[in-house]
C-alpha positions in Angstrom: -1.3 33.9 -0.8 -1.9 31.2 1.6 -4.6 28.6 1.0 -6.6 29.0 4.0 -9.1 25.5 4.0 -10.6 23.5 7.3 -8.9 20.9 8.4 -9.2 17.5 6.6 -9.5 14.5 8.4 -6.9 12.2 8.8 -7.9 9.2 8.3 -8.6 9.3 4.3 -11.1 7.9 2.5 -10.2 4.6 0.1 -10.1 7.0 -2.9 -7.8 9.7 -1.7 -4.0 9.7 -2.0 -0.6 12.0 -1.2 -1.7 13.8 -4.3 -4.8 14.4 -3.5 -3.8 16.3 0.0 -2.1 18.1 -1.5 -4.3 19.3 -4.0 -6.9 20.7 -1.1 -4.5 21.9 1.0 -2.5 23.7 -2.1 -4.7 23.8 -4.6 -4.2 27.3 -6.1 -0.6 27.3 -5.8 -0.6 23.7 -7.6 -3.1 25.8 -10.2 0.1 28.4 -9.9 2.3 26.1 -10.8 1.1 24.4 -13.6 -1.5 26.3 -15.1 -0.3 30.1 -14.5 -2.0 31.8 -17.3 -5.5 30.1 -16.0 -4.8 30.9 -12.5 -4.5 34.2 -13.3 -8.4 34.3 -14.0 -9.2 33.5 -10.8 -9.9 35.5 -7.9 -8.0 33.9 -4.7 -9.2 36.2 -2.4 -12.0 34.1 -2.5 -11.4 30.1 -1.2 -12.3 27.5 -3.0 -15.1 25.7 -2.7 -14.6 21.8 -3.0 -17.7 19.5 -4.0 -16.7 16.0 -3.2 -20.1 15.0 -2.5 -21.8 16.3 -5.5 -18.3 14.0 -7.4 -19.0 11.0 -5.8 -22.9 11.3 -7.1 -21.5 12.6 -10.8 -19.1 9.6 -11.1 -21.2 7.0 -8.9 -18.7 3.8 -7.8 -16.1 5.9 -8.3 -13.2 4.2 -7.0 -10.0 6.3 -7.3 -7.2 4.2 -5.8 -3.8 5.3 -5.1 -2.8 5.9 -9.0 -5.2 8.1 -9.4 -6.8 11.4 -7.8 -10.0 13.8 -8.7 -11.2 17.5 -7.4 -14.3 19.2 -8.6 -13.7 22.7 -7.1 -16.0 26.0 -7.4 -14.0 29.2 -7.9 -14.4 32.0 -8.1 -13.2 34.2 -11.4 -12.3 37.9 -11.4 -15.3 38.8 -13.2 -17.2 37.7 -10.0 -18.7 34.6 -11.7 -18.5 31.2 -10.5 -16.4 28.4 -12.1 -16.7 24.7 -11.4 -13.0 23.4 -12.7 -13.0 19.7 -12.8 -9.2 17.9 -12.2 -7.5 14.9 -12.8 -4.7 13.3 -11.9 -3.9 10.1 -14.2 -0.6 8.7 -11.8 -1.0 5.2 -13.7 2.5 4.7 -15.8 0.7 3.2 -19.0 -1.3 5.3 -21.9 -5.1 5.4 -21.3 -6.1 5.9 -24.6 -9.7 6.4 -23.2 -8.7 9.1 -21.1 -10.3 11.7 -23.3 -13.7 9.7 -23.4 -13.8 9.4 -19.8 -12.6 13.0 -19.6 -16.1 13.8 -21.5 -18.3 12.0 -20.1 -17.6 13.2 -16.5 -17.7 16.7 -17.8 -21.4 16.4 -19.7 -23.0 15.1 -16.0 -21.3 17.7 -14.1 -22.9 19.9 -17.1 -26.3 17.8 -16.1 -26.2 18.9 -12.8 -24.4 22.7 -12.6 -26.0 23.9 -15.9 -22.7 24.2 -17.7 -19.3 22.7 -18.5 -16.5 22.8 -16.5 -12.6 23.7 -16.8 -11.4 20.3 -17.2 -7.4 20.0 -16.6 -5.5 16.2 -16.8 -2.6 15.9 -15.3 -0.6 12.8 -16.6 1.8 10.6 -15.5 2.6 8.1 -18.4 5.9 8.0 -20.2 4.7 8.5 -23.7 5.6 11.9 -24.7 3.9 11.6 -27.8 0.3 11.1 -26.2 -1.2 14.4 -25.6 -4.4 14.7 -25.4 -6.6 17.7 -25.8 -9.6 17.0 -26.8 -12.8 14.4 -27.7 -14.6 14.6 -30.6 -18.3 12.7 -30.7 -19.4 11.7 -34.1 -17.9 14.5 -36.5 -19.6 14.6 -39.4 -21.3 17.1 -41.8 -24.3 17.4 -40.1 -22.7 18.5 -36.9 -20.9 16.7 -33.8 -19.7 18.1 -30.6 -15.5 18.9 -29.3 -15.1 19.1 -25.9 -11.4 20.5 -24.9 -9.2 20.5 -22.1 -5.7 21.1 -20.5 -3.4 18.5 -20.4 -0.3 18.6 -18.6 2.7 15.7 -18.9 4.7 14.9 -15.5 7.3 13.6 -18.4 7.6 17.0 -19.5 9.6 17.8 -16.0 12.1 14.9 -16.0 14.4 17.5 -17.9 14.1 19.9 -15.3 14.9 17.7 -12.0 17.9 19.6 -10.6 16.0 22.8 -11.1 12.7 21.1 -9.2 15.3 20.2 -6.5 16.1 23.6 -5.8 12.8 25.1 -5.7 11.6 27.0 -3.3 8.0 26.2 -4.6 6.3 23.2 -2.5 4.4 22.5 -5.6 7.8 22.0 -7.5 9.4 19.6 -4.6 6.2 17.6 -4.4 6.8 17.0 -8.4 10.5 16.0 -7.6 9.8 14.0 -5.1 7.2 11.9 -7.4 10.0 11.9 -10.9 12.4 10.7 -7.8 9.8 7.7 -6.8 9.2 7.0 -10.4 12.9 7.4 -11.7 13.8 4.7 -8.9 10.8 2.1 -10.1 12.0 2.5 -13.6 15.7 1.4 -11.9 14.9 -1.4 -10.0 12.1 -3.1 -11.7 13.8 -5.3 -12.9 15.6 -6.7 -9.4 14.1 -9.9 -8.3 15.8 -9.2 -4.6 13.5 -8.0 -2.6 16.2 -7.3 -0.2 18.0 -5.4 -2.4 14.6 -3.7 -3.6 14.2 -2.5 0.1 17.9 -1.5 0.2 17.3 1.0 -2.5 14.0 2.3 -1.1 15.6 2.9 1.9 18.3 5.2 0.5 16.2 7.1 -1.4 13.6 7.6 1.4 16.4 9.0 3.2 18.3 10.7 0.4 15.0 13.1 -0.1 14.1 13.0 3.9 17.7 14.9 4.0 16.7 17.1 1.4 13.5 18.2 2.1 14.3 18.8 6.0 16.8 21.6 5.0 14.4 23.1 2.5 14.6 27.0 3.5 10.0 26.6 4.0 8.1 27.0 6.5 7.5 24.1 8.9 4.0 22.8 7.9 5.0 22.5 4.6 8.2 20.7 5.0 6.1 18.3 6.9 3.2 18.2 4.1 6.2 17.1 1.8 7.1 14.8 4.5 4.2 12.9 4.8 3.8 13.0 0.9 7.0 11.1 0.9 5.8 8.7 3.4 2.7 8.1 1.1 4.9 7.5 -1.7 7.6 5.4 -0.4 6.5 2.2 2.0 9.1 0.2 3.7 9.9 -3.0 5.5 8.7 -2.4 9.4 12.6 -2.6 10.4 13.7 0.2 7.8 10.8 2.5 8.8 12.0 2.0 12.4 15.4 3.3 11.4 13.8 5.6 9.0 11.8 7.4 11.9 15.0 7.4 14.1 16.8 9.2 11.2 14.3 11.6 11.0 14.2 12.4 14.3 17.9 13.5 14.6 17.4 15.9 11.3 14.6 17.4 12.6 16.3 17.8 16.2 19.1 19.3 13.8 16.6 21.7 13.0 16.3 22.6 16.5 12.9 21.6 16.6 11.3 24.6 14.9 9.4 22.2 12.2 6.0 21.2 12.9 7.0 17.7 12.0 4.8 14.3 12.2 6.4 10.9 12.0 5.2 7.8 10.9 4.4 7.0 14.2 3.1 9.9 15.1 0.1 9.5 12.2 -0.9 6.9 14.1 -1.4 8.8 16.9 -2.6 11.7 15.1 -5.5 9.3 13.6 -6.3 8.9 17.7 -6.5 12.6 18.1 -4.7 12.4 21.2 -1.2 13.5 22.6 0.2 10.4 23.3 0.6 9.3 19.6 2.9 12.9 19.4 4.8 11.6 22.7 5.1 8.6 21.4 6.7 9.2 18.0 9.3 11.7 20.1 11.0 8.8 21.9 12.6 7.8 18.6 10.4 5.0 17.9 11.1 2.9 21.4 9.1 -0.5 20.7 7.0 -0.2 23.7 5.9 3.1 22.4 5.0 1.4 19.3 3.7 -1.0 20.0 1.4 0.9 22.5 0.3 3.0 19.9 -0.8 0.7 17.2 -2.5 -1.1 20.2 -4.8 2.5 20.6 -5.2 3.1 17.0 -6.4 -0.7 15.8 -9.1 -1.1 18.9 -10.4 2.8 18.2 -10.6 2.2 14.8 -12.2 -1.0 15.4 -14.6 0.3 18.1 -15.7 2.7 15.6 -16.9 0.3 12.9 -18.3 -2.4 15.8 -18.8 -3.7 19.1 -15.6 -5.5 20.3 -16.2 -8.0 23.1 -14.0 -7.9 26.4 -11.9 -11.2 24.7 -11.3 -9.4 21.6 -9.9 -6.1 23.1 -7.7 -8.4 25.9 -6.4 -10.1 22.7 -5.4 -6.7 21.0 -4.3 -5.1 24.1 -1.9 -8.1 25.0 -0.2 -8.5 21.8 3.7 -7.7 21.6 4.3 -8.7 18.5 5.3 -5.1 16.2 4.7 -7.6 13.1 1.2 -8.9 13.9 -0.1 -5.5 15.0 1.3 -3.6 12.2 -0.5 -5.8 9.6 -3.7 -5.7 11.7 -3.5 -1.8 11.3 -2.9 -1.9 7.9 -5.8 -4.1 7.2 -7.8 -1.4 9.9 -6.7 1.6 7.5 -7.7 -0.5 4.2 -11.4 -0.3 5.7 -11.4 -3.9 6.2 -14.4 -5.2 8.3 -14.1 -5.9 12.3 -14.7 -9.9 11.3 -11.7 -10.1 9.0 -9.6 -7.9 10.8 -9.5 -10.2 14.2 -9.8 -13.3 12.0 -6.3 -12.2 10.0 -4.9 -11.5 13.5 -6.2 -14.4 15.3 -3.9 -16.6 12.5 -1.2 -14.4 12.7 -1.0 -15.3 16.6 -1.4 -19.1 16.2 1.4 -18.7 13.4 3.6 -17.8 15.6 2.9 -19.8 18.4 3.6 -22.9 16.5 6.5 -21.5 15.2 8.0 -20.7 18.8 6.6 -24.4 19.3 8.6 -26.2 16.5 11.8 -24.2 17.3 12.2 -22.0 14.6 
């Protein structure tokens, strides 16, 4: 059954990640997926109910970052009683061996503030196979103690099982693959010192899995979920994702355009809510197109956070430089202030003008 949830806004908060898009736009087919014999409690008939608010108050300054992702969901069981199911996703490579602790005391204060304990499930990404764990003891002694328990699950468990994720008709199991893939590849080349040739290699395996997932036999919207998870994963050089986009383009046009696919241009326009960004990112990435775009997205964004005088918005509006803009974006999507935005891009125009001035 289809996971029918409002639309989530684009532009994501520090905190969230690929992972975590994917988790409230599939969450009970991730559930599915992983946890079967759990999901089958539940009644999806009935949508889920996430509580990111009430999170962000439970685990105050909670800063998630793009390694890791939470959920605190209400569902609904088949008895007809609530749930609140608490999840985790530890993407960090190296063994937290407070992860149980931490597991705990987020469970006891949404306990403090729902009147019980939650359904707490880990999902980790660390390449210890031996570190599983399943449960925090406080103070066990004779006179009593308490053991909280939860579900873990290991990504490293899957890394046998690759070629089968590859065929999968499950978007849960191709979003797993196309993580192993990303990790498999840092694991290669993290050794290289080239970051040429570390670009090189991105590059090919951006556009190994594009291939892939563009012929998956799913519907549209999900292909281009696992699209834009990709894109999330793997970041390349400006020039790259410029042939990267074109690339894309022709598969999808392959496809005879019956995917409802978004580039990584079109995000940007997407972010603007308008239709220019889409006709933008179907003129395969032409630099005036680009560079228009970014234009749009870094003054709305701007204008959003603060006033930006007549000088300021000449100075964004006349820059041609792809460079300059796209790090002033970046900075833009980071949340950074109006102040340090225009100040980063004010250098990044004299830098160049002295370099034009100096001949090189």
């Amino acid at each position: 059954m289809e996971n029918k949830l409002p639309e989530i806004p684009y532009i994501p908060e520090p905190y969230d990640s690929g992972w975590k898009r994917i988790l409230f736009r599939y969450f009970f087919p991730t559930l599915a997926y992983f946890v079967p014999d759990l999901f089958m409690l539940f009644d999806t008939q009935v949508s889920p109910e996430f509580l990111d608010k009430d999170l962000k108050q439970i685990i105050p300054g909670n800063k998630i970052g793009h390694r890791n992702a939470d959920v605190l969901v209400k569902v609904r069981l088949l008895s007809g009683q609530d749930q609140i199911l608490y999840c985790h996703l530890e993407l960090q490579t190296k063994v937290d061996k407070t992860i149980d602790q931490r597991a705990f005391t987020y469970a006891y204060r949404i306990y403090d503030k729902f009147g019980h304990f939650p359904l707490t499930i880990l999902i980790l990404a660390d390449t210890d196979a031996t570190f599983r764990p399943s449960s925090f003891n406080l103070q066990p002694t004779q006179f009593g103690g308490v053991r909280f328990r939860f579900v873990t699950i290991k990504t490293i468990d899957y890394l046998s099982k690759l070629d089968e994720l590859r065929e999968s008709q499950n978007l849960v199991g191709q979003v797993l693959w196309v993580y192993l893939e990303h990790q498999k590849m840092q694991k290669k080349i993290g050794q290289k010192r080239a970051k040429l040739e570390k670009a090189r290699q991105w590059f090919e395996l951006k556009v190994r899995i594009m291939d892939h997932l563009i012929n998956l036999n799913l519907d549209g919207t999900d292909v281009s979920e696992l699209l834009l998870f990709l894109d999330w994963m793997v970041h390349l050089p400006l020039a790259m994702e410029h042939t990267y986009v074109q690339l894309q383009t022709e598969g999808i046009r392959k496809k005879e355009g019956k995917m409802a696919w978004v580039s990584s241009y079109e995000r940007v326009g997407r972010m603007l809510g308008r239709k220019e960004g889409r006709e933008v990112g179907k003129e395969e990435g032409e630099v005036i197109g680009q560079i228009n775009t970014y234009q749009k997205a870094i003054l709305r964004i701007l204008q959003k956070r603060a006033t930006l005088t007549p000088e300021e918005q000449q100075q964004i509006a006349s820059c041609q430089d792809l460079g300059i803009l796209d790090r002033a974006f970046e900075l833009c999507v980071d949340g950074i202030s109006k102040e340090k935005v225009m100040a980063q891009f004010l250098d990044d125009q004299r830098g160049n003008t002295a370099q034009l001035g100096t001949g090189v």
